[in-house]
DSSP file (Angstrom, degrees, kcal/mol; ACC not computed):
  #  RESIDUE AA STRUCTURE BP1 BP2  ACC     N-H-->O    O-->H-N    N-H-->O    O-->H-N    TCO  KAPPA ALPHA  PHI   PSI    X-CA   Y-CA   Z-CA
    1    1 A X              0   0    0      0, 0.0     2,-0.1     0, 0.0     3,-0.0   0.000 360.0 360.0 360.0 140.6  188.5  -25.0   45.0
    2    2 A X     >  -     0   0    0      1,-0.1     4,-1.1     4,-0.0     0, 0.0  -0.493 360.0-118.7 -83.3 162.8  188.2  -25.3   41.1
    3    3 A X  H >> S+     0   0    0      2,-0.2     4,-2.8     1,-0.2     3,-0.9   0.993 107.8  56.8-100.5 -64.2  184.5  -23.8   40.5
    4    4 A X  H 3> S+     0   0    0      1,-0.3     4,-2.0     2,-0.3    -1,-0.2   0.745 106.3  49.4 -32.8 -46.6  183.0  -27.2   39.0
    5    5 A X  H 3> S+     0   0    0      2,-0.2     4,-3.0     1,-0.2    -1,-0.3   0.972 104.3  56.7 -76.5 -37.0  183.9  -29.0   41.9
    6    6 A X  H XX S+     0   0    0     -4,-1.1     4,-1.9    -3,-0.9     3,-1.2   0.982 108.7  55.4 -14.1 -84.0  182.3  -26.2   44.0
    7    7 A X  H >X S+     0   0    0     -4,-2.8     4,-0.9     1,-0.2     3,-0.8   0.830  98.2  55.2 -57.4 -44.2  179.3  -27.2   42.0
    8    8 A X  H 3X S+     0   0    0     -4,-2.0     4,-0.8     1,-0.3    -2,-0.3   0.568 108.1  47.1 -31.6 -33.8  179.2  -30.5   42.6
    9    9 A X  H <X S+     0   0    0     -4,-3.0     4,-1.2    -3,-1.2    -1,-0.3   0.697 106.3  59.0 -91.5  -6.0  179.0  -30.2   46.1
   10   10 A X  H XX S+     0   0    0     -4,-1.9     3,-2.9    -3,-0.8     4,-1.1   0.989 112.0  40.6 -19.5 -94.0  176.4  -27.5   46.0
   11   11 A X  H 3X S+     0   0    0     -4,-0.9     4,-3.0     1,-0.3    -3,-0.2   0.676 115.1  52.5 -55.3 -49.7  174.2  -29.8   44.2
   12   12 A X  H 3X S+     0   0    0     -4,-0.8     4,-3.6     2,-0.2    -1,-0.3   0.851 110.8  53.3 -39.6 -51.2  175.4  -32.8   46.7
   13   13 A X  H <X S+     0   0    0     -3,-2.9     4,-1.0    -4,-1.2    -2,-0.2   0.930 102.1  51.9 -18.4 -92.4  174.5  -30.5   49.3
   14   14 A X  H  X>S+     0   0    0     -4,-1.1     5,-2.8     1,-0.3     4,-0.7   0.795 111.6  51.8 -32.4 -50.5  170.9  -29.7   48.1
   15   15 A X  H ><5S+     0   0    0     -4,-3.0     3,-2.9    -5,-0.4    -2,-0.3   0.991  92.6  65.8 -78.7 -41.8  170.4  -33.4   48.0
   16   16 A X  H 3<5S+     0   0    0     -4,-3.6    -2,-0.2     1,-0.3    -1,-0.2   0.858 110.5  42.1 -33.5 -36.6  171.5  -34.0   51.4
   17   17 A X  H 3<5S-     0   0    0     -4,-1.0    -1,-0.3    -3,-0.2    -2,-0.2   0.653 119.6-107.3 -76.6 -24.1  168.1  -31.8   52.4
   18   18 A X  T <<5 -     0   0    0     -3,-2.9     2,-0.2    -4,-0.7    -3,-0.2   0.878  55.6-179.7  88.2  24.1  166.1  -33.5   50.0
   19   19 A X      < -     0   0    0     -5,-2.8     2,-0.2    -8,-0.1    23,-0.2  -0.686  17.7-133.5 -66.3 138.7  166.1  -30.3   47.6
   20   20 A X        +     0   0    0     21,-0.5    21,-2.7    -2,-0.2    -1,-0.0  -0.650  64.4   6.7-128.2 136.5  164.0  -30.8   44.3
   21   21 A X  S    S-     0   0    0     19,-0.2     2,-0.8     1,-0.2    -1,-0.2   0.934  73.9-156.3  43.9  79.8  164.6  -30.0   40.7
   22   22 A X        -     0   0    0     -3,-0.2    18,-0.2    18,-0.1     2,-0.2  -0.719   9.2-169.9 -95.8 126.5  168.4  -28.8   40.5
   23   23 A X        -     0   0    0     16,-2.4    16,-0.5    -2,-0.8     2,-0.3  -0.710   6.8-175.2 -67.2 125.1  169.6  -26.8   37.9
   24   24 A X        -     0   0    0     -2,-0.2    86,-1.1    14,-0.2     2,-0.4  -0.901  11.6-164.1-123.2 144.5  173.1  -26.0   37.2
   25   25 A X  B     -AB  37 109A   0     12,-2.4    12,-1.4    -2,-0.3     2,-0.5  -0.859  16.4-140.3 -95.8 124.8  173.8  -23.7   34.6
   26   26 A X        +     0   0    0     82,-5.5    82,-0.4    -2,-0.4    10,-0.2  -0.422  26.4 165.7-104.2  94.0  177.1  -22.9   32.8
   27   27 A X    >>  +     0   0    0     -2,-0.5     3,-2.6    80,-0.1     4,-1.9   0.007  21.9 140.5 -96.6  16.6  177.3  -19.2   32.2
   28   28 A X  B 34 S+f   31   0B   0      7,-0.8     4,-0.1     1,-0.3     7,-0.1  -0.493  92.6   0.9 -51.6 100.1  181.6  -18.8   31.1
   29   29 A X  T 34 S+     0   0    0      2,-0.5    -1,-0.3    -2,-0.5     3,-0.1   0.593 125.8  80.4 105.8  12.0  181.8  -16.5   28.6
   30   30 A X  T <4 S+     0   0    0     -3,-2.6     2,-0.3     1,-0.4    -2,-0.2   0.461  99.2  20.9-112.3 -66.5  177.6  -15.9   28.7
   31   31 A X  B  <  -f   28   0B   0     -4,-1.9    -2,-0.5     3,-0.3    -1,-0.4  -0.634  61.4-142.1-114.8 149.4  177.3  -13.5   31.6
   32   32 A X  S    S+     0   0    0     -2,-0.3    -1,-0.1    -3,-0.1     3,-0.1   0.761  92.1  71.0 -69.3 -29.1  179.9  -11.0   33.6
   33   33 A X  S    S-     0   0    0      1,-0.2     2,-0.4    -6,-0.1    -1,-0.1   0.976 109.2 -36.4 -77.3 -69.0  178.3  -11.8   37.1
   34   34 A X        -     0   0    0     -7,-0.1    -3,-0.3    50,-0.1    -1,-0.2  -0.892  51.5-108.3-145.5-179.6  179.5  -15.4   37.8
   35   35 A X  S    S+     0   0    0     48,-0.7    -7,-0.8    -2,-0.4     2,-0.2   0.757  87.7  22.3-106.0 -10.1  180.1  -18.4   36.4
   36   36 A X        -     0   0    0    -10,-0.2    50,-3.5    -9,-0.2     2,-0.4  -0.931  59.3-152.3-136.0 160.9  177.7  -21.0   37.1
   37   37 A X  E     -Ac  25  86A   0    -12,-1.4   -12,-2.4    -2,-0.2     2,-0.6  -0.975  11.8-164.3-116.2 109.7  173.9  -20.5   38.3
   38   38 A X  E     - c   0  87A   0     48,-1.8    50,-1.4    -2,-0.4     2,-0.3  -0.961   7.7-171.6-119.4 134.7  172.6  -23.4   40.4
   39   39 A X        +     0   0    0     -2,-0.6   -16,-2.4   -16,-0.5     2,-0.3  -0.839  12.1 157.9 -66.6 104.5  168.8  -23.5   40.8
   40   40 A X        -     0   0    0     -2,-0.3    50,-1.6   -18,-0.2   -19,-0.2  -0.962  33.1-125.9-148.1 162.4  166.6  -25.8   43.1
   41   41 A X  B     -g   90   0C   0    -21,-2.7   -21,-0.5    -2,-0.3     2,-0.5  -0.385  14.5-161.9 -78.7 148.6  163.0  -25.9   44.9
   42   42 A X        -     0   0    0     48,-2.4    50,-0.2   -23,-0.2     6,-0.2  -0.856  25.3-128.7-146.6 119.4  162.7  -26.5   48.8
   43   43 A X  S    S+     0   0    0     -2,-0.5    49,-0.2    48,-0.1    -1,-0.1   0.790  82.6   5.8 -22.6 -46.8  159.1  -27.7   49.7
   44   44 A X  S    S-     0   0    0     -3,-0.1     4,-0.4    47,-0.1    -2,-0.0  -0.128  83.4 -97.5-119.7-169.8  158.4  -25.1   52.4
   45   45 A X  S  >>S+     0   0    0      2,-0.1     4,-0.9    -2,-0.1     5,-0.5   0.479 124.5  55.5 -89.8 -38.0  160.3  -21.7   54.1
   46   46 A X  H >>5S+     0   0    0      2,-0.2     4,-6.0     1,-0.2     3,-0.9   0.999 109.4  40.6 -61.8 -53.2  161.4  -24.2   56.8
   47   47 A X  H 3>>S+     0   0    0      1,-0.3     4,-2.7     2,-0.2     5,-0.6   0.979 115.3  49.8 -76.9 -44.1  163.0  -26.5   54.5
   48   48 A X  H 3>5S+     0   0    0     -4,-0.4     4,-0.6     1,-0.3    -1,-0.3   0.776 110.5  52.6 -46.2 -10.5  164.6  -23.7   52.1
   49   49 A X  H <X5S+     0   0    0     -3,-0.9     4,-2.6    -4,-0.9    -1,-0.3   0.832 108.9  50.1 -94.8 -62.3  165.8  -22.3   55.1
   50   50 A X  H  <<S+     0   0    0     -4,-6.0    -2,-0.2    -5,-0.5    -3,-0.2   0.914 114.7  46.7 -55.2 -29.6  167.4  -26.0   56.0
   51   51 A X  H >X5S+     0   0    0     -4,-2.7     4,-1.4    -5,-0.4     3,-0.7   0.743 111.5  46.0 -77.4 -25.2  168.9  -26.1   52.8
   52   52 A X  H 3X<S+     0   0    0     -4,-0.6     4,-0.8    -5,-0.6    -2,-0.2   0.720 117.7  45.8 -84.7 -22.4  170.4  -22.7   52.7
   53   53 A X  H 3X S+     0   0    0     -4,-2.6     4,-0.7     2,-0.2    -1,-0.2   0.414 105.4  55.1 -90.9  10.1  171.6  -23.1   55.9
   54   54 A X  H <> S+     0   0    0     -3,-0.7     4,-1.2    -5,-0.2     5,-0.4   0.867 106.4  57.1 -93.2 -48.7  173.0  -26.7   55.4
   55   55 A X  H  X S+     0   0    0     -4,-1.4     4,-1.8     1,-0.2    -2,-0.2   0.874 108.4  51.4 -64.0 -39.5  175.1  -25.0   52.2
   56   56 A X  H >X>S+     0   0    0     -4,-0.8     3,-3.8     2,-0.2     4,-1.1   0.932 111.8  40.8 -23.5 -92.0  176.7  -22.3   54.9
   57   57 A X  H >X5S+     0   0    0     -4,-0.7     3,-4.3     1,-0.3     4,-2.8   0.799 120.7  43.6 -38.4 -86.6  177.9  -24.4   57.2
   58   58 A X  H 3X5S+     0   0    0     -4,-1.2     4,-1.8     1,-0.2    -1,-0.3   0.694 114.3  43.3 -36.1 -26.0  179.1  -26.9   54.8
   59   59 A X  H <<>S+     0   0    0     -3,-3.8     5,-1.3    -4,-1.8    -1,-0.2   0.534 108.9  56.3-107.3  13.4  180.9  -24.8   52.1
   60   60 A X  H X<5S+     0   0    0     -3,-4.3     3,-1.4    -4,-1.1    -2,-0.2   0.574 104.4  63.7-105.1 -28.9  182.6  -22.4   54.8
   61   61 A X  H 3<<S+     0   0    0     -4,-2.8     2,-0.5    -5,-0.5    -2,-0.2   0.998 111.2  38.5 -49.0 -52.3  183.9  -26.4   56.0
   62   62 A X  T 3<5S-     0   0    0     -4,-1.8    -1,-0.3     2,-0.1     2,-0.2  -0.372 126.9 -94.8-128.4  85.2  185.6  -26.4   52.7
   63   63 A X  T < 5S+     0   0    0     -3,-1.4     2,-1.2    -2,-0.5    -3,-0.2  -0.229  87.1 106.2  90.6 -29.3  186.8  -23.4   52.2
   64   64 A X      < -     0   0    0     -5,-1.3    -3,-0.1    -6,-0.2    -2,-0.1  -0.636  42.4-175.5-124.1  83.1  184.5  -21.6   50.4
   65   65 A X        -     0   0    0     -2,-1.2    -5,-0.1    -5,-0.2     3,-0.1  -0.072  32.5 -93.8 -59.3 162.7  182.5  -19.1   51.9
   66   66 A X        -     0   0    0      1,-0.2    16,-0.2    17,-0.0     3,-0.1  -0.016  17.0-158.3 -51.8-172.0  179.6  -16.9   50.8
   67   67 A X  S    S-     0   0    0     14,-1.6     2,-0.3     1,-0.9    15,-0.2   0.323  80.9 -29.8-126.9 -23.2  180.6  -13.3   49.5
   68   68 A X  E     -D   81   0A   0     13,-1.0    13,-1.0    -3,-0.1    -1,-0.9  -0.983  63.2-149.5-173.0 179.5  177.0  -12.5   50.4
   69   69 A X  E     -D   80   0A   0     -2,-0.3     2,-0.2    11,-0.2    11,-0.2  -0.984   5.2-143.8-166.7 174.1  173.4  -13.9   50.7
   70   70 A X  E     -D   79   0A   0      9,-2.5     9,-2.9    -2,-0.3     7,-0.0  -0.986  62.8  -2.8-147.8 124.5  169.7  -13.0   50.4
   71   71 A X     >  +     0   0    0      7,-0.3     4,-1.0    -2,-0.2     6,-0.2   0.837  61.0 137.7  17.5  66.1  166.5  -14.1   52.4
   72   72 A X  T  4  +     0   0    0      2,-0.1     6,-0.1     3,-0.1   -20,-0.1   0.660  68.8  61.4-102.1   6.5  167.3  -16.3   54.7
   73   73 A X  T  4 S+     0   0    0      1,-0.0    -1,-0.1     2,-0.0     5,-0.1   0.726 112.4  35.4 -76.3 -28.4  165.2  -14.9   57.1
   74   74 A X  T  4 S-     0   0    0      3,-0.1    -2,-0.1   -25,-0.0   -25,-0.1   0.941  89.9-141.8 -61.9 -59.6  162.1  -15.3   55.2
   75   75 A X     <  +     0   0    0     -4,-1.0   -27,-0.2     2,-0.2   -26,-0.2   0.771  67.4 113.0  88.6   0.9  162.8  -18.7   53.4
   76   76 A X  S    S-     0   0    0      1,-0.3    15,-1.8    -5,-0.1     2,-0.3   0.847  89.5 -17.8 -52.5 -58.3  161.2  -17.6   50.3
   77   77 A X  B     -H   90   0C   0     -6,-0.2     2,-0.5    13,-0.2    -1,-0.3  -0.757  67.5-165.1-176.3 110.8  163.9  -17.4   48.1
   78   78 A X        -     0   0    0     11,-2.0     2,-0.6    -2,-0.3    -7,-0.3  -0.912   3.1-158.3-109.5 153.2  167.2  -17.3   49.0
   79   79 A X  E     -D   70   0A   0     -9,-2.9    -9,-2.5    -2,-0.5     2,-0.5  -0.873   5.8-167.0-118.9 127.2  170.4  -16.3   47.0
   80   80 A X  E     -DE  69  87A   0      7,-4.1     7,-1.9    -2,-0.6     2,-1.1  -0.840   5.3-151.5-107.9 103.4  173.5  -17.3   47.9
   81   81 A X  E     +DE  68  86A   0    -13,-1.0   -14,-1.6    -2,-0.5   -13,-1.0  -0.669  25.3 162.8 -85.9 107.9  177.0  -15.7   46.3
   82   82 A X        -     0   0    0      3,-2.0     2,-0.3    -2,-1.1    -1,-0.2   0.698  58.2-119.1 -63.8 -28.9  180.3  -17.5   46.0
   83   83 A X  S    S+     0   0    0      2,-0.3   -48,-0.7   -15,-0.0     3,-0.1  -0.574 109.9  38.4 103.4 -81.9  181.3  -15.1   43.7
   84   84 A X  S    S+     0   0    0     -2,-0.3     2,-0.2     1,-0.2   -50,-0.1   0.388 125.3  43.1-106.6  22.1  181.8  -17.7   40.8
   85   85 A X        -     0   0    0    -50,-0.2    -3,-2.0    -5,-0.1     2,-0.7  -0.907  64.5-174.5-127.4  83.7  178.7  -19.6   41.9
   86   86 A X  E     -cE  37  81A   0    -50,-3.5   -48,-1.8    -5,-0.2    -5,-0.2  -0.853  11.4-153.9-128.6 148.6  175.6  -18.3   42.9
   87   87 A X  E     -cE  38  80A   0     -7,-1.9    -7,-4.1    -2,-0.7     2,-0.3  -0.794   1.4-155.0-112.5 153.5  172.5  -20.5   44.4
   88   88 A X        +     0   0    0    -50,-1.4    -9,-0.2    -2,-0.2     2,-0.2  -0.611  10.9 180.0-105.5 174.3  169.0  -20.1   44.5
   89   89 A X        +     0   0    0     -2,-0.3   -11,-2.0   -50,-0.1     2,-0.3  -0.728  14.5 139.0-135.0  87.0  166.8  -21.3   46.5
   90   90 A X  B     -gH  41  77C   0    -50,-1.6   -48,-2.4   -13,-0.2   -13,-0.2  -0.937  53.8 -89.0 178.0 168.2  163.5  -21.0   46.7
   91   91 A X     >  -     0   0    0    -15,-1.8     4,-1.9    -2,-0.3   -48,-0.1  -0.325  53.4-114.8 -83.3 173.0  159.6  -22.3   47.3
   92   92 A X  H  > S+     0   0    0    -50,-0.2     4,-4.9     2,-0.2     5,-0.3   0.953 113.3  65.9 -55.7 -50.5  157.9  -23.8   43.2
   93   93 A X  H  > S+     0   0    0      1,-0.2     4,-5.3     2,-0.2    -1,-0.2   0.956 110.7  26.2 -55.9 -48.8  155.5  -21.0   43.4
   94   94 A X  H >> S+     0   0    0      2,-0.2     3,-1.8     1,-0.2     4,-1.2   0.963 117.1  61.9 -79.5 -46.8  158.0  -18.3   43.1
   95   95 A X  H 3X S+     0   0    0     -4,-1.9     4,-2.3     1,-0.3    -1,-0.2   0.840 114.1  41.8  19.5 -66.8  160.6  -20.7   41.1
   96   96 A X  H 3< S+     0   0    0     -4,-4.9    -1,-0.3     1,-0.2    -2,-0.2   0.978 111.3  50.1 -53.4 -49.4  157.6  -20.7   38.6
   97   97 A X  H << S+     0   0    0     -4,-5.3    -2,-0.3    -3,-1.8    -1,-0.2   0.891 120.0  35.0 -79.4 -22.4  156.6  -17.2   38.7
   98   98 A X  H  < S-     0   0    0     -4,-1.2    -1,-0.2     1,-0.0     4,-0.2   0.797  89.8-160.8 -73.5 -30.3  160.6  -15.7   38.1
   99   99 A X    >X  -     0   0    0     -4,-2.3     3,-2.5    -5,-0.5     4,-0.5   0.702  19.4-175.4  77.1   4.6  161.2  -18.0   36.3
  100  100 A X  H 3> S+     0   0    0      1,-0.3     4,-1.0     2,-0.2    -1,-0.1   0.408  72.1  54.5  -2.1 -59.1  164.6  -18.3   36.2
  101  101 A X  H 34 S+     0   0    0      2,-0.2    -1,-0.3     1,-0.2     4,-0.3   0.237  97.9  63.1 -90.3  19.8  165.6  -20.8   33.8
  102  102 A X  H <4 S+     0   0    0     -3,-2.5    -2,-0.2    -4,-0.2    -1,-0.2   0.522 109.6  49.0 -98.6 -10.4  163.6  -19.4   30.9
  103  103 A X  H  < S+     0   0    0     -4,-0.5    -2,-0.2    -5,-0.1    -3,-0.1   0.883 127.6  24.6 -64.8 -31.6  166.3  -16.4   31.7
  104  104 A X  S >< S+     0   0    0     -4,-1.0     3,-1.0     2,-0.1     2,-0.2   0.274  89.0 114.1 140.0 -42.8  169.1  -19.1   31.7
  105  105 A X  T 3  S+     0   0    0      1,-0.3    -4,-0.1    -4,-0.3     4,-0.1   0.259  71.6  51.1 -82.4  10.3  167.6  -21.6   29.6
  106  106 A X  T 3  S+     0   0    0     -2,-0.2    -1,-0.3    -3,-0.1    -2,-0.1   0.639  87.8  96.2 -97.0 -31.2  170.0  -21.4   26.5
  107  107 A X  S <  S-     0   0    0     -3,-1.0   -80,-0.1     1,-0.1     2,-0.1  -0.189  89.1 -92.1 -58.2 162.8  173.1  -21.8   28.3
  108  108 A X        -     0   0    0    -82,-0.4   -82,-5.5     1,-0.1     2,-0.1  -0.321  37.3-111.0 -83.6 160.8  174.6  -25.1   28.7
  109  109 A X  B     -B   25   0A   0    -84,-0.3     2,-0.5    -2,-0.1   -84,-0.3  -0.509  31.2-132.1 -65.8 151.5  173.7  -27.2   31.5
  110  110 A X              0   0    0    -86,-1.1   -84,-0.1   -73,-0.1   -74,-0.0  -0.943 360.0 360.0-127.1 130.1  177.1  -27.7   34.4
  111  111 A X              0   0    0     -2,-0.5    -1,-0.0   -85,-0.0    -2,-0.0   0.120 360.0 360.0 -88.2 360.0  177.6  -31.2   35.4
């Protein structure tokens, strides 16, 4: 799967749950780690948890499994790794307090 389309069903994903404020970043040729960062809110732990588990299921349907992940027993904030992809997940409050996209926030946005 070409890594743009990859993002685009991420994000597709995330709306299928109702996920809130998505981010995608495009970090080629900014950071060593991966190559895009997508970002979104999930109201609750239940619903980050429905959305992190919707993206599973759905992106091992086509083809593209994690390489790893991070709280999805909590439902706080989870991270997900594709490898050339990696999602967050996660409630406003902490969203706000990491802050993410003021780490992120020169890179261009991914469509």
């Amino acid at each position: 799967m070409i890594c743009i389309e990859g993002v685009k069903l991420l994000c597709g994903l995330i709306e299928d749950k109702l996920g809130e404020d998505i981010v995608c970043f495009d970090l080629r040729g900014i950071s060593s780690i991966t190559d895009y960062l997508v970002i979104a809110t999930g109201r609750a732990d239940t619903h980050v948890k429905a959305i992190s588990e919707h993206i599973f299921a759905e992106m091992k349907k086509n083809d593209f499994p994690p390489l790893a992940s991070e709280g999805l027993t909590e439902g706080v904030w989870v991270c997900i790794d594709f490898g050339e992809i990696i999602v967050h997940i996660m409630r406003q409050r902490e969203r706000e307090y990491y802050n993410l996209e003021g780490i992120w926030g020169a890179a261009p946005k991914a469509g």
